[in-house]
N, C-alpha and C positions, 0 to 999 in steps of 0.2 A: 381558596382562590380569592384573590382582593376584587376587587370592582375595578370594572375596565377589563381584567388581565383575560386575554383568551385562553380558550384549551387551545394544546402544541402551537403557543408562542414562542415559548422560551427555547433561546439556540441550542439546546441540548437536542431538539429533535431533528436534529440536523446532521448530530453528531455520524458517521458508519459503525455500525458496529464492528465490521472485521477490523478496523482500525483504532479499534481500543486498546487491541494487543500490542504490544510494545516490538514485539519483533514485526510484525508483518506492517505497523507504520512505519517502522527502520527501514523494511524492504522498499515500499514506497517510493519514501524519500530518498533512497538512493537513488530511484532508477527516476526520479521526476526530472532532471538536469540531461539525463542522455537518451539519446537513441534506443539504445540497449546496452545490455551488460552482459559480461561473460559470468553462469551460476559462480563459479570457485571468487571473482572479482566482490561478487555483493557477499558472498556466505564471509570473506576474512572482513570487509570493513561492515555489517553488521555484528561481526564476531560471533557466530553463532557455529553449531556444528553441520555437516552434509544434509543428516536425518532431519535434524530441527529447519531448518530452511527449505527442504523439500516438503515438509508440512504445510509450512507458513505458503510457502510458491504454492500449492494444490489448493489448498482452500482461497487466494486471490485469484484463481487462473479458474477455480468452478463458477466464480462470483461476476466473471469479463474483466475485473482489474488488472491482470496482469497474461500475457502471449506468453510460452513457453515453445523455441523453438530449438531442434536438436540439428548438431548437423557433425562434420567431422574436419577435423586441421590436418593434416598428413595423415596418420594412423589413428589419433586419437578423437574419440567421439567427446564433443562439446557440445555448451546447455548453455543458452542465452535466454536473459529474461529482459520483456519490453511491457512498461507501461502503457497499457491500452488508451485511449482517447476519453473514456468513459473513467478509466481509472483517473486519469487527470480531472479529470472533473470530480470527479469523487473526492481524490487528496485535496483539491480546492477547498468544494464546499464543507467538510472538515475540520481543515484550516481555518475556514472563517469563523463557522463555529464555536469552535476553541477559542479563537481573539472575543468571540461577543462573550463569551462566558467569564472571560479573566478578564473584559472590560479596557483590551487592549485597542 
């Protein structure tokens, strides 16, 4: 370490870890712009499959990142997923992270 430099300066520890993964920051960011989303709505524009997304959804929703609420449309049972307030924060600071480290 150079002189000056603190320990956990550098924006890396800022970084989430669950959002290292490439899918579950895809989920993220999809749901940061709305309300909620319907599962089948984020699993086709992450492009990912049912399994692989109900993964990525379970491990953000044991973390507080993300609400996972069921309910039903006529007959059929639907799965909405909402970016928690805490999640937002999380994809924030993140975000910035990531900009201090590329020096963006």
């Amino acid at each position: 370490m150079s002189d000056g430099a603190k320990a956990g300066s550098h924006p890396r520890h800022d970084l989430e870890p669950l959002l290292t993964s490439p899918v579950r920051l895809s989920v993220v960011a999809a749901l940061t712009p709305l309300d909620k989303a319907e599962f089948a709505f984020v699993r086709d524009l992450v492009e990912v499959t049912d399994s692989a997304l109900s993964k990525q959804v379970a491990a953000l929703e044991e973390a507080g990142l993300v609400s996972v609420d069921k309910g039903r449309v006529g007959r059929r049972t639907r799965t909405w997923l909402k970016l928690t307030e805490e999640g937002r924060a999380v994809y924030r600071r993140h975000l910035e992270a990531l900009r201090a480290i590329a020096g963006a």
